[in-house]
N, CA, C, O and CB atoms as a CASP TS submission, in Angstrom:
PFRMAT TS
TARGET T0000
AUTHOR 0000-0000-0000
METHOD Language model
MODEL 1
PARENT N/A
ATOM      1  N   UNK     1      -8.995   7.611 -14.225  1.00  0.00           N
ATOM      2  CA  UNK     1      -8.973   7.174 -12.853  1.00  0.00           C
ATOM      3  C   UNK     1      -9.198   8.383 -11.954  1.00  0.00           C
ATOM      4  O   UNK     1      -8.500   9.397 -11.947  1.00  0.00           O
ATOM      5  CB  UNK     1      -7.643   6.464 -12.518  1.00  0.00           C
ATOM      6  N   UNK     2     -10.041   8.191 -11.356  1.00  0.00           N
ATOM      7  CA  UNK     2     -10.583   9.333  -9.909  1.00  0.00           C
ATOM      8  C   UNK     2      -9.343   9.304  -8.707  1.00  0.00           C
ATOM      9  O   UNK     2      -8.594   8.433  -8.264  1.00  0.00           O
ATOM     10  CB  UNK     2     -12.386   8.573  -8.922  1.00  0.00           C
ATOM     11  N   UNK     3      -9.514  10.403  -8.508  1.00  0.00           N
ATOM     12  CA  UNK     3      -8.232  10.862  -7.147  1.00  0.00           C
ATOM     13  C   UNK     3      -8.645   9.644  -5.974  1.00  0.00           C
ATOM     14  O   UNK     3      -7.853   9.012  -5.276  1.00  0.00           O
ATOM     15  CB  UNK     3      -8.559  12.985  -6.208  1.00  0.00           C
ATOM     16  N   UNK     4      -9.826   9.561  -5.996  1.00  0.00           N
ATOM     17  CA  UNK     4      -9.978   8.404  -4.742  1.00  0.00           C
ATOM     18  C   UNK     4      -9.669   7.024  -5.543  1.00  0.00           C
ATOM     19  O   UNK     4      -9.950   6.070  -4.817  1.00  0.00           O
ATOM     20  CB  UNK     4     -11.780   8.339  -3.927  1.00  0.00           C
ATOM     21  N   UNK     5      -9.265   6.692  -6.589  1.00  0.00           N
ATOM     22  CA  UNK     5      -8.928   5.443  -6.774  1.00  0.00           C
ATOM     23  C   UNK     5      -7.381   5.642  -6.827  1.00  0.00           C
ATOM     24  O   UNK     5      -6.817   4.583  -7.101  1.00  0.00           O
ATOM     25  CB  UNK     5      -9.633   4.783  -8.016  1.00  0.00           C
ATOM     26  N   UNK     6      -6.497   6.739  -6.635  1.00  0.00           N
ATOM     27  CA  UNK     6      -5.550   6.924  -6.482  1.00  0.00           C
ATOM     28  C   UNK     6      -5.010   6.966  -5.174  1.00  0.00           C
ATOM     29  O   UNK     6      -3.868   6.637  -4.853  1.00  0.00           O
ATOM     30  CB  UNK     6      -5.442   7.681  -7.067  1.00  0.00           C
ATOM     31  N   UNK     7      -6.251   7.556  -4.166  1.00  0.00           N
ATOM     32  CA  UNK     7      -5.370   7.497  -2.506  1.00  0.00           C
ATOM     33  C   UNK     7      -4.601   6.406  -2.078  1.00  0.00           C
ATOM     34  O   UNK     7      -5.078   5.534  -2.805  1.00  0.00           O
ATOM     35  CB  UNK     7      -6.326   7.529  -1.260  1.00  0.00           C
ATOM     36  N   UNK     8      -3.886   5.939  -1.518  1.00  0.00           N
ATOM     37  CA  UNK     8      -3.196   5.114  -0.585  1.00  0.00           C
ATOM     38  C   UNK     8      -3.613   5.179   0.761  1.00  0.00           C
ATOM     39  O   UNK     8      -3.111   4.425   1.595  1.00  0.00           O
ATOM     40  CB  UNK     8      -1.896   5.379  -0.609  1.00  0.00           C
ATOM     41  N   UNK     9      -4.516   6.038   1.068  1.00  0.00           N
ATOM     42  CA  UNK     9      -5.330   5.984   2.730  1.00  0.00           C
ATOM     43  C   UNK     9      -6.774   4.938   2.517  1.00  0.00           C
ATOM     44  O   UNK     9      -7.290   4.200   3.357  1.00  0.00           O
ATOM     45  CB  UNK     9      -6.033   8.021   3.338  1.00  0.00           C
ATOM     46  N   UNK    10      -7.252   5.222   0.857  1.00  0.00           N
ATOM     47  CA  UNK    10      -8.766   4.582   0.510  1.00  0.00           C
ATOM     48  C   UNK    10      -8.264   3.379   0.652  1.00  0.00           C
ATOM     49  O   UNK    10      -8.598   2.692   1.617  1.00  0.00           O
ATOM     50  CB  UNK    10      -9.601   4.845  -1.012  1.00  0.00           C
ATOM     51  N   UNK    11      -7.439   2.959  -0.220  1.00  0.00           N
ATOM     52  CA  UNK    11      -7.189   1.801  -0.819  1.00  0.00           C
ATOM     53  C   UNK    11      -6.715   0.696   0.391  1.00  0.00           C
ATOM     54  O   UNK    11      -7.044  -0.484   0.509  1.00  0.00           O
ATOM     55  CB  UNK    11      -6.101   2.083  -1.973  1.00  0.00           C
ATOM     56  N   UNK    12      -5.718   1.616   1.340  1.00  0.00           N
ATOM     57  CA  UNK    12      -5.920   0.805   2.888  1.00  0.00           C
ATOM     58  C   UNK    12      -6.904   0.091   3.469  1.00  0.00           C
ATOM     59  O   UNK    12      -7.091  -1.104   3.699  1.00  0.00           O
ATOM     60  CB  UNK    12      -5.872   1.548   3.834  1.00  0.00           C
ATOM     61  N   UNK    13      -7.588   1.263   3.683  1.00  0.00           N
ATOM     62  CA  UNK    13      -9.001   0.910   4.218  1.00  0.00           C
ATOM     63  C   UNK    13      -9.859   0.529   3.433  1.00  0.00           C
ATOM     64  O   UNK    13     -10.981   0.606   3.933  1.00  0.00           O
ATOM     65  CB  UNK    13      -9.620   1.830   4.808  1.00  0.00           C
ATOM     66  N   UNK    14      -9.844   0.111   2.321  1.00  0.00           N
ATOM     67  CA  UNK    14     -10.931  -0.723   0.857  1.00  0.00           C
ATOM     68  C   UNK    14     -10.054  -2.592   1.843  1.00  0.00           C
ATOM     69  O   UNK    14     -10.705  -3.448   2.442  1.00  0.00           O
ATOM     70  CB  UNK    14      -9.949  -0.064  -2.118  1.00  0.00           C
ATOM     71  N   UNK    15      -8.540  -2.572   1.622  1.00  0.00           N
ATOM     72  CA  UNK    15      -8.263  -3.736   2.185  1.00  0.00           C
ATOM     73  C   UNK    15      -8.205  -3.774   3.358  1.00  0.00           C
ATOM     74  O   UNK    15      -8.773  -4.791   3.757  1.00  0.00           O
ATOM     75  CB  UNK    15      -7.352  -4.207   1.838  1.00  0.00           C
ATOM     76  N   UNK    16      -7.923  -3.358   3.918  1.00  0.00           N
ATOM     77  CA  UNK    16      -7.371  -4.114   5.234  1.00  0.00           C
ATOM     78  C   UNK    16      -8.310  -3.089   6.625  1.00  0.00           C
ATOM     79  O   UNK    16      -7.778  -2.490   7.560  1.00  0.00           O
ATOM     80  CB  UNK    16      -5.151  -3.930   5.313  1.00  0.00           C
ATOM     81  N   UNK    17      -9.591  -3.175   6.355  1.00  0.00           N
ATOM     82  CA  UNK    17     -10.082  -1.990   6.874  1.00  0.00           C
ATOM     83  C   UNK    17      -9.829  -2.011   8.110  1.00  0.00           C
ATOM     84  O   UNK    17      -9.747  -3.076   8.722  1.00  0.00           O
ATOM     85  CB  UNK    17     -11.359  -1.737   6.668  1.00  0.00           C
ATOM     86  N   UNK    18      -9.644  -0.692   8.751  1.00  0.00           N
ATOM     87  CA  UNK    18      -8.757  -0.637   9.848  1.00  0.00           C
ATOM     88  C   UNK    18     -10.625  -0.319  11.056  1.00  0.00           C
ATOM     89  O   UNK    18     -11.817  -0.041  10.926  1.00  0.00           O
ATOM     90  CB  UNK    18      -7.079   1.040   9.593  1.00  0.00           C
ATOM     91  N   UNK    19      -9.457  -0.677  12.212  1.00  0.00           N
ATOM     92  CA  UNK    19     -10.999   0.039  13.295  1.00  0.00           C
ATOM     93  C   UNK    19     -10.291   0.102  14.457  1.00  0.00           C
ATOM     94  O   UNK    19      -9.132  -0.312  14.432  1.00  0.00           O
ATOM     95  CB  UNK    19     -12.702  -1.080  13.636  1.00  0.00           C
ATOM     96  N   UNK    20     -10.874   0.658  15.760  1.00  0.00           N
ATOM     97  CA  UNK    20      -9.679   0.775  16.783  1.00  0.00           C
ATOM     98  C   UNK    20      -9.473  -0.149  17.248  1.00  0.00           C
ATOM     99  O   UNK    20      -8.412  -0.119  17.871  1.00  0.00           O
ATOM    100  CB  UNK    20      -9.694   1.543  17.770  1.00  0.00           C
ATOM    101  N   UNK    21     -10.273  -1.587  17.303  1.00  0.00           N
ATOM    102  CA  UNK    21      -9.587  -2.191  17.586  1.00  0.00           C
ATOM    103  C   UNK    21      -8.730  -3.641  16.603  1.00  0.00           C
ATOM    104  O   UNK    21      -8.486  -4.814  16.884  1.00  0.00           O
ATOM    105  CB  UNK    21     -10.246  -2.285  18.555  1.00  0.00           C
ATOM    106  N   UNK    22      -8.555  -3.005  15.714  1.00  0.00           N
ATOM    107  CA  UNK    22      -7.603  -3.398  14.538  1.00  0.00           C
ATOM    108  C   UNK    22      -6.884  -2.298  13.776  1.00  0.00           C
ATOM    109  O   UNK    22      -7.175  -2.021  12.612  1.00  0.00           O
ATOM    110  CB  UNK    22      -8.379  -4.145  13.507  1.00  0.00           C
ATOM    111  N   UNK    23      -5.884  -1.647  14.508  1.00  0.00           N
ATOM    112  CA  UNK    23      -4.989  -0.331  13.823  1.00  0.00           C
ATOM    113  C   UNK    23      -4.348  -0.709  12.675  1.00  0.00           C
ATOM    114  O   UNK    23      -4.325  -1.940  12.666  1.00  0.00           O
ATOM    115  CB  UNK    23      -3.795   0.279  14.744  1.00  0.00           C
ATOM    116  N   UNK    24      -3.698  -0.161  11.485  1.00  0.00           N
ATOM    117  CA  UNK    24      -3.208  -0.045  10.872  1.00  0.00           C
ATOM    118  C   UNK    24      -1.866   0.755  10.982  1.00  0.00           C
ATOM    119  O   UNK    24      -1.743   1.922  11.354  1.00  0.00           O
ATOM    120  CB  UNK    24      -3.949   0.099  10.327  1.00  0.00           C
ATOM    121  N   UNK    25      -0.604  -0.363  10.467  1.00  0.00           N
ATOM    122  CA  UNK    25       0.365   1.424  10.432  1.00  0.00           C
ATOM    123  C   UNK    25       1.363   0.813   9.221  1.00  0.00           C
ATOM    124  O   UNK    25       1.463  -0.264   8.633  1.00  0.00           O
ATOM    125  CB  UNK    25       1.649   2.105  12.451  1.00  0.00           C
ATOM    126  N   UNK    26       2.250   2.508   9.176  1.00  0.00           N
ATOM    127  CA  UNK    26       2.986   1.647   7.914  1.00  0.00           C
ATOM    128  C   UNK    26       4.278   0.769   8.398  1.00  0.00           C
ATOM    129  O   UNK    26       4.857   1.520   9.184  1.00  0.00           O
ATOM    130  CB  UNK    26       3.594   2.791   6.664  1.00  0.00           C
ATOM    131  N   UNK    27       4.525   0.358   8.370  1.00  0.00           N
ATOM    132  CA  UNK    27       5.540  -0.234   8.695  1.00  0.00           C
ATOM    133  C   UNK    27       7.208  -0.623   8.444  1.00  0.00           C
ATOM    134  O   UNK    27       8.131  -1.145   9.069  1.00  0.00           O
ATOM    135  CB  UNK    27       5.055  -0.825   8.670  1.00  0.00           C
ATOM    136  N   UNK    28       6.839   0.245   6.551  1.00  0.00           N
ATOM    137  CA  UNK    28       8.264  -0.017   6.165  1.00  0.00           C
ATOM    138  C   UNK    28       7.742   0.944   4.654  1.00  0.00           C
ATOM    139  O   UNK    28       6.559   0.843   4.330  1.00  0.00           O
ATOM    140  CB  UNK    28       8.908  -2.056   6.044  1.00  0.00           C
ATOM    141  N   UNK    29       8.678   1.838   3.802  1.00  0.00           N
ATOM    142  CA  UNK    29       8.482   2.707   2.945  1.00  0.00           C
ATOM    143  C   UNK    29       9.489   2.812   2.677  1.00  0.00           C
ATOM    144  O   UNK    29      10.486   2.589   3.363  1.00  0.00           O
ATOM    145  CB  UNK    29       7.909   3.678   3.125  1.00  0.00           C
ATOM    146  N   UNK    30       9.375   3.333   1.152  1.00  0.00           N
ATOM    147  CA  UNK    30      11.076   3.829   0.881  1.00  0.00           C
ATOM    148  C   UNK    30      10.875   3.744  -1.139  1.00  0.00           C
ATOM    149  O   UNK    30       9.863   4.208  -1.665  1.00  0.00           O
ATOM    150  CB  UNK    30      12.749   2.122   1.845  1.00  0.00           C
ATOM    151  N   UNK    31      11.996   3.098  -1.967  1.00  0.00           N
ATOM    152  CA  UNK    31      12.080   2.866  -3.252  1.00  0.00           C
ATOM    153  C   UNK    31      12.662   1.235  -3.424  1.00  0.00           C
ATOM    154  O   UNK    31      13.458   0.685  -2.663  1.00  0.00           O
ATOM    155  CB  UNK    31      13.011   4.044  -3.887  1.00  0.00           C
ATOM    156  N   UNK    32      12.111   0.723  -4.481  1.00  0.00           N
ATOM    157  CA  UNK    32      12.599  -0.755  -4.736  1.00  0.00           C
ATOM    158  C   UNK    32      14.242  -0.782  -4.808  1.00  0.00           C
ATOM    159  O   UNK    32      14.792   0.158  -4.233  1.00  0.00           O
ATOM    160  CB  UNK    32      11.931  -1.356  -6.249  1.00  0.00           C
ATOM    161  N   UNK    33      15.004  -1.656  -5.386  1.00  0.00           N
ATOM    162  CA  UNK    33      16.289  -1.326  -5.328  1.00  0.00           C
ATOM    163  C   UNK    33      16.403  -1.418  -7.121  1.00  0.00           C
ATOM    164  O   UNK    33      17.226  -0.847  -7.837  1.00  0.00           O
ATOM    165  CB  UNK    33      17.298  -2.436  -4.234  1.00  0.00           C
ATOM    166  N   UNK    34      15.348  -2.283  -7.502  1.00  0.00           N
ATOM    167  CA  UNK    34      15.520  -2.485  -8.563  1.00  0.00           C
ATOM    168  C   UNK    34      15.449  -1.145  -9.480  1.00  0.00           C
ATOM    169  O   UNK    34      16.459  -0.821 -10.104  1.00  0.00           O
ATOM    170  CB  UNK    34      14.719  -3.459  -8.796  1.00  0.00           C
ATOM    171  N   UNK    35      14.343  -0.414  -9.563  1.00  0.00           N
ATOM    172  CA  UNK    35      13.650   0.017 -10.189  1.00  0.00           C
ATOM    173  C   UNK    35      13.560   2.027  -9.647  1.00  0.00           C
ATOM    174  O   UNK    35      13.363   3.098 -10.220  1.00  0.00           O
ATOM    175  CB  UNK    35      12.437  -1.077 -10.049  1.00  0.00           C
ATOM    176  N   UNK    36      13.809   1.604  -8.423  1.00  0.00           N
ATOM    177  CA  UNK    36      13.557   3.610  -7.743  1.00  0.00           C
ATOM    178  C   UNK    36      12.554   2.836  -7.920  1.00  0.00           C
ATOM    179  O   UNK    36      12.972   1.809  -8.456  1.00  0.00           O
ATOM    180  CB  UNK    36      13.857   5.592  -8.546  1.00  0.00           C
ATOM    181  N   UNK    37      11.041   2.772  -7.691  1.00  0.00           N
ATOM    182  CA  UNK    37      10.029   2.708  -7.976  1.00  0.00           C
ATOM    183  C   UNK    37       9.465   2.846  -6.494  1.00  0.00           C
ATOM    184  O   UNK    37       9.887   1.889  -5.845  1.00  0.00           O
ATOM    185  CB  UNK    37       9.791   1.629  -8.836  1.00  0.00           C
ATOM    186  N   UNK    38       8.711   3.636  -5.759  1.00  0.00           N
ATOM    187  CA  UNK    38       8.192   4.088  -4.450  1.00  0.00           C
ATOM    188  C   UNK    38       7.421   2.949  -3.651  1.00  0.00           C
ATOM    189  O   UNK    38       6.452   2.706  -4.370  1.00  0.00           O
ATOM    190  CB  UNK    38       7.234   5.307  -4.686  1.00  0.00           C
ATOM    191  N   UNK    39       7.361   2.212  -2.648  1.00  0.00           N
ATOM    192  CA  UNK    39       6.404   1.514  -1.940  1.00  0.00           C
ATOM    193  C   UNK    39       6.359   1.573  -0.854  1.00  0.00           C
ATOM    194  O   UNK    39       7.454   1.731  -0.314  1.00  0.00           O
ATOM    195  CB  UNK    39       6.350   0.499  -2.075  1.00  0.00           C
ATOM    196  N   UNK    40       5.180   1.488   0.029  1.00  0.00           N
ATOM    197  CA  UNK    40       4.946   1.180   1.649  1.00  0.00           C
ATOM    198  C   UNK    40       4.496  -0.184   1.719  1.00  0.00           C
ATOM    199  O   UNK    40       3.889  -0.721   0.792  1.00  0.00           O
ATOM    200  CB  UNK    40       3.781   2.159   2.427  1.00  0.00           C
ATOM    201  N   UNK    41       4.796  -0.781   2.855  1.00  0.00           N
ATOM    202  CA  UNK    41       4.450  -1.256   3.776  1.00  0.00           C
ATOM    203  C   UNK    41       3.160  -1.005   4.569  1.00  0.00           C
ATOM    204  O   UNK    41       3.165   0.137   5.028  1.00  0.00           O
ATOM    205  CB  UNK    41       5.305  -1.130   4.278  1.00  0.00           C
ATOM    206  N   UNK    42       1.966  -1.761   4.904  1.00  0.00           N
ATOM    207  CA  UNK    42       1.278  -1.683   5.643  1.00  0.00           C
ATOM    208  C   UNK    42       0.707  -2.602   6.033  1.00  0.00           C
ATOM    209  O   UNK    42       0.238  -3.566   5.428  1.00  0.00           O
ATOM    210  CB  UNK    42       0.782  -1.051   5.457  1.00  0.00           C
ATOM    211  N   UNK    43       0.729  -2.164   7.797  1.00  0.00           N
ATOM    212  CA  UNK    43       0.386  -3.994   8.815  1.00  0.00           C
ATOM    213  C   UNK    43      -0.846  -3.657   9.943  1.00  0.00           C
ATOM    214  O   UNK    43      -0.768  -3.068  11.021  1.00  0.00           O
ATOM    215  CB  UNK    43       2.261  -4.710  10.167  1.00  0.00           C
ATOM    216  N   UNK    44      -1.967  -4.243   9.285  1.00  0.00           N
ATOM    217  CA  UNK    44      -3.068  -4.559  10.293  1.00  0.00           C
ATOM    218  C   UNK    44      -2.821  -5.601  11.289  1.00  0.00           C
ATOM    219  O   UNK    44      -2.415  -6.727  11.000  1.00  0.00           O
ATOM    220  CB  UNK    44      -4.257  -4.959   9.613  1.00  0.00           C
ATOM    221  N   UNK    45      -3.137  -5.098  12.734  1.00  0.00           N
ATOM    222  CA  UNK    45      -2.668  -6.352  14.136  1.00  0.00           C
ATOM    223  C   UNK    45      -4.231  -6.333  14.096  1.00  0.00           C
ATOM    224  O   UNK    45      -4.985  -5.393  14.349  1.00  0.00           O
ATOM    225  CB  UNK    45      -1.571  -5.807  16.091  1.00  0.00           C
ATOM    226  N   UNK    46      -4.557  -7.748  13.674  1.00  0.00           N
ATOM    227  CA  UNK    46      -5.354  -8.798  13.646  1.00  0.00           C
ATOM    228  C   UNK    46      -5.381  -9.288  15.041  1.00  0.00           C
ATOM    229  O   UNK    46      -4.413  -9.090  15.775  1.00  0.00           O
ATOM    230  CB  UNK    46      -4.930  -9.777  12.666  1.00  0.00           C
ATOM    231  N   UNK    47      -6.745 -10.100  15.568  1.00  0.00           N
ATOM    232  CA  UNK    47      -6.640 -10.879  16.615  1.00  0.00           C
ATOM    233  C   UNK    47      -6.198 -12.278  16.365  1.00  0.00           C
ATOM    234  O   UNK    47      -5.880 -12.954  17.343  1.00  0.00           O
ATOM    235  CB  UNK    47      -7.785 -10.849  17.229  1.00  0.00           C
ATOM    236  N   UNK    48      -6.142 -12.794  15.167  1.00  0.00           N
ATOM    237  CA  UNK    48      -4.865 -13.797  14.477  1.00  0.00           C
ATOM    238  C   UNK    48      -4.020 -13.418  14.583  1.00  0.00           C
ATOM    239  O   UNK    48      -3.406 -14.079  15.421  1.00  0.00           O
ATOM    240  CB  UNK    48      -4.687 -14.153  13.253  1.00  0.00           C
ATOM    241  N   UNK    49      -3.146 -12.199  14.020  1.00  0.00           N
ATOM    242  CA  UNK    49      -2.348 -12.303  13.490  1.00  0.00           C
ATOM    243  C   UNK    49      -2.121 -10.739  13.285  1.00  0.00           C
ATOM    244  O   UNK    49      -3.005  -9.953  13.629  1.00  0.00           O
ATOM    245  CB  UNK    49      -2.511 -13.233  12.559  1.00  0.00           C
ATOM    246  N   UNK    50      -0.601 -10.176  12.568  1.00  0.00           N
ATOM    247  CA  UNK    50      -0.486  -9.182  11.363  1.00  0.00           C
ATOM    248  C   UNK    50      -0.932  -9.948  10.245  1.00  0.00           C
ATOM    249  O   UNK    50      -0.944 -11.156  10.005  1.00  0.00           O
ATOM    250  CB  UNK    50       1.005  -8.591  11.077  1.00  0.00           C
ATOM    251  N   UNK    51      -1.346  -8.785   9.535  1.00  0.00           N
ATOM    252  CA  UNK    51      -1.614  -8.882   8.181  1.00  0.00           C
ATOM    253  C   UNK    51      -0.670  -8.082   7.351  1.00  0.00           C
ATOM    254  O   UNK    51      -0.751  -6.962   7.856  1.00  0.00           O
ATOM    255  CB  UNK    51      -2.955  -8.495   7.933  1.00  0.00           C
ATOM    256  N   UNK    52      -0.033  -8.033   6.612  1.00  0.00           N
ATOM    257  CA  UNK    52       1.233  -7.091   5.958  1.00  0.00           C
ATOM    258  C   UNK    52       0.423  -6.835   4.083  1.00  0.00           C
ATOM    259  O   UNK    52      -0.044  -7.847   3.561  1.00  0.00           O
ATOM    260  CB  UNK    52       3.322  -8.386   5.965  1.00  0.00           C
ATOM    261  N   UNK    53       0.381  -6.004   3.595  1.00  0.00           N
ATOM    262  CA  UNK    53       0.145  -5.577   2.428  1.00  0.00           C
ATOM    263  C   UNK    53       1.056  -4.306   1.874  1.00  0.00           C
ATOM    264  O   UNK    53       1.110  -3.237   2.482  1.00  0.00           O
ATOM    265  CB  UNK    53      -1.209  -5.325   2.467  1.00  0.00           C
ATOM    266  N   UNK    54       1.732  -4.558   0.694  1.00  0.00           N
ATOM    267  CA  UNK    54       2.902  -3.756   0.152  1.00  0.00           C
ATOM    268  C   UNK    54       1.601  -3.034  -0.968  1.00  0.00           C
ATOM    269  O   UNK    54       0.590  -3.637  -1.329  1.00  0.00           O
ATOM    270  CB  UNK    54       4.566  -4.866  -0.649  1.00  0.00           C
ATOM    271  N   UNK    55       1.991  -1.586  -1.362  1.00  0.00           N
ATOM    272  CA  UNK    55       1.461  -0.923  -1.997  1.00  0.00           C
ATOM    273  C   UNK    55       2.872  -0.067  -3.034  1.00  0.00           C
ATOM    274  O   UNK    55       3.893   0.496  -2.641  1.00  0.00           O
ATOM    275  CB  UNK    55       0.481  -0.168  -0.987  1.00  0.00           C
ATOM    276  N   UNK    56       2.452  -0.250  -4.148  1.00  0.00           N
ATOM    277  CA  UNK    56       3.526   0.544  -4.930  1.00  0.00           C
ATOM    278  C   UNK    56       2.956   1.595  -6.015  1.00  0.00           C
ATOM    279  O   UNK    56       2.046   1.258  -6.772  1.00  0.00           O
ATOM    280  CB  UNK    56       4.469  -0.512  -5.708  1.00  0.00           C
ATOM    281  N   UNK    57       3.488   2.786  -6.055  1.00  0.00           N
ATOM    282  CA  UNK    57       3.291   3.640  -6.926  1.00  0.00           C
ATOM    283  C   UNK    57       3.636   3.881  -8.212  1.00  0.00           C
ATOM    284  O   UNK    57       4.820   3.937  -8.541  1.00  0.00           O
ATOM    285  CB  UNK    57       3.510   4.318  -6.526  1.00  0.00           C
ATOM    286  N   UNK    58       2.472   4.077  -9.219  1.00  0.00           N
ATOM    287  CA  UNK    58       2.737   3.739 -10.594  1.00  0.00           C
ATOM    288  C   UNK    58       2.536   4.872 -11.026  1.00  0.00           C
ATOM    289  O   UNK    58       1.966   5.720 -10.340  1.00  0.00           O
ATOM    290  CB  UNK    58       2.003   2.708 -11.276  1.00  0.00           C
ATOM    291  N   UNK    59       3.111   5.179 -12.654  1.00  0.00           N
ATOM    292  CA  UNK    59       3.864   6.212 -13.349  1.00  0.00           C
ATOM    293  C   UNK    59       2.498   7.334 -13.273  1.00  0.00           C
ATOM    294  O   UNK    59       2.668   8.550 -13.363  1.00  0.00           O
ATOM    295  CB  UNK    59       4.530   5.671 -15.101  1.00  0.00           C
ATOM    296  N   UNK    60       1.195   6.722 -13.101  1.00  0.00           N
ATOM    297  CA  UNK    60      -0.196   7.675 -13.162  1.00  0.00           C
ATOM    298  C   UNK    60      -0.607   8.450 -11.976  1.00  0.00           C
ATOM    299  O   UNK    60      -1.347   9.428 -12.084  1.00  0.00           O
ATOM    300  CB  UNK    60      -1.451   6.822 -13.437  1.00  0.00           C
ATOM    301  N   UNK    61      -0.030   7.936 -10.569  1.00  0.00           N
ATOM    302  CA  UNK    61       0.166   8.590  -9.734  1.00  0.00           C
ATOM    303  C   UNK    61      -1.113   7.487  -8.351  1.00  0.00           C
ATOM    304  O   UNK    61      -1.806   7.872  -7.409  1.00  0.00           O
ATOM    305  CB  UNK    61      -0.095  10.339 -10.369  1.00  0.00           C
ATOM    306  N   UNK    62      -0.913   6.427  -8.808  1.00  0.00           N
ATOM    307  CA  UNK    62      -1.947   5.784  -8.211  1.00  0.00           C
ATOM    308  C   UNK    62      -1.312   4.971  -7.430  1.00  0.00           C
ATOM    309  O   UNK    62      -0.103   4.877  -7.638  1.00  0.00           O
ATOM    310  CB  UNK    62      -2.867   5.167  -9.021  1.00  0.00           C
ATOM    311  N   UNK    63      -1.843   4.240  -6.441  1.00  0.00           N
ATOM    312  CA  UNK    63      -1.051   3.216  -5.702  1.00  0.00           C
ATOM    313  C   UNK    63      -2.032   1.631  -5.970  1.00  0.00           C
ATOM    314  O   UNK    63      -3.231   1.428  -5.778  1.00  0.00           O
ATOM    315  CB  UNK    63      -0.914   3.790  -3.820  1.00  0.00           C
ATOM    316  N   UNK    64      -1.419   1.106  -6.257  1.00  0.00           N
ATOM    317  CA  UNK    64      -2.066  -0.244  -6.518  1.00  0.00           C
ATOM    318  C   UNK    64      -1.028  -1.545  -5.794  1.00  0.00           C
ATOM    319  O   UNK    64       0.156  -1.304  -5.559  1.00  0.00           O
ATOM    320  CB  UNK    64      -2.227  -0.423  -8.366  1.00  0.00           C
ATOM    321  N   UNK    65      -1.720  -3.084  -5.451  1.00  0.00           N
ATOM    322  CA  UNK    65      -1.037  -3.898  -4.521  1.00  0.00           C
ATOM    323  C   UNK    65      -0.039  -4.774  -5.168  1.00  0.00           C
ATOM    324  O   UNK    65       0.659  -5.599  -4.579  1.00  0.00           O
ATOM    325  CB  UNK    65      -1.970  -4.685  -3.769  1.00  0.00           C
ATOM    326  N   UNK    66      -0.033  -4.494  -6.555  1.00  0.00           N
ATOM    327  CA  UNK    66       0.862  -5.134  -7.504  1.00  0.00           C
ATOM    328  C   UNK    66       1.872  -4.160  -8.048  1.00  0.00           C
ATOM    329  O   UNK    66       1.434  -3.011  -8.004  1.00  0.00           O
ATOM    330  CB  UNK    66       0.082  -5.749  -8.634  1.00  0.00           C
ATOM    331  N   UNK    67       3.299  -4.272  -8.633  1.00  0.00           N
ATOM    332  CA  UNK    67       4.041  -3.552  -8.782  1.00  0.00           C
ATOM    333  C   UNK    67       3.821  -3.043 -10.239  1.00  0.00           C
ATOM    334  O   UNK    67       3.345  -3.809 -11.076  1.00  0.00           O
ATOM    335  CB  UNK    67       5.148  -4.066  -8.392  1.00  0.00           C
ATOM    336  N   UNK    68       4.163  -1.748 -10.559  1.00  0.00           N
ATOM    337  CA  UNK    68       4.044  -1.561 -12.018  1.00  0.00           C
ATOM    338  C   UNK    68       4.680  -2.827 -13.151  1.00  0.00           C
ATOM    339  O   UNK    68       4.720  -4.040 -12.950  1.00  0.00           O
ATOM    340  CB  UNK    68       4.832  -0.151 -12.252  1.00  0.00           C
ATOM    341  N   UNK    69       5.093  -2.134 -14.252  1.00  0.00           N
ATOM    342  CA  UNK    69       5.706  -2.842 -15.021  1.00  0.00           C
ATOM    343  C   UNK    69       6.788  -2.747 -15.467  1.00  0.00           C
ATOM    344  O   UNK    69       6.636  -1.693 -16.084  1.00  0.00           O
ATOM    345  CB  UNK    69       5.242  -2.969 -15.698  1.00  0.00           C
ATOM    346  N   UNK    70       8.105  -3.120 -15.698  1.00  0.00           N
ATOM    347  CA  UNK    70       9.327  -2.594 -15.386  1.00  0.00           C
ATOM    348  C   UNK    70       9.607  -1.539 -17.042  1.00  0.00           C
ATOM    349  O   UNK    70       9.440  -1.716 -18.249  1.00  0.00           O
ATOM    350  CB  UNK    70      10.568  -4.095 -14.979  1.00  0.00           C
ATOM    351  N   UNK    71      10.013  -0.655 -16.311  1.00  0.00           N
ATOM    352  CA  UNK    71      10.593   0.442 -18.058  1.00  0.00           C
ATOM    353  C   UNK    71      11.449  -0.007 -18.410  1.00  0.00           C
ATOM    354  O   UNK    71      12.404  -0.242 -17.670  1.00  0.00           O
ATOM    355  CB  UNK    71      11.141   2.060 -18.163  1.00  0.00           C
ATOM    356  N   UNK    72      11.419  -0.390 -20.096  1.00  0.00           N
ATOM    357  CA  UNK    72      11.835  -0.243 -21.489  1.00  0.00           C
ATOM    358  C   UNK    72      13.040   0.615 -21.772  1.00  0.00           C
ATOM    359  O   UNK    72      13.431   0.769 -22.929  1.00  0.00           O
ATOM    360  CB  UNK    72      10.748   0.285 -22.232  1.00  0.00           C
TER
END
């Protein structure tokens, strides 16, 4: 896996592509309760709507929109 399939700034803007007049921010970050396991929050203001997308960090150092897999 390439460092750019690892960013959390790409992978924002791959979803929820931001523009000025649709900002992006994070909105909420921290560790699961379950697991320690690292995630943000991030909310595009839509002219619908927010859009909210959770991003979590896995053991390879990547951020993906699904959570790892719980350790054994």
């Amino acid at each position: 896996m390439t460092t750019a399939e690892k960013s959390l700034r790409l992978l924002v803007e791959k979803w929820l592509t931001p523009t000025s007049a649709t900002p992006v921010r994070v909105t909420r970050f921290g560790r699961t309760a379950s697991n320690g396991r690292r995630y943000v929050c991030v909310e595009a203001l839509r002219p619908e709507g927010p859009v909210a997308l959770f991003f979590f960090r896995h053991d390879d150092g990547s951020w993906r929109v699904f959570p790892p897999e719980s350790r054994s």
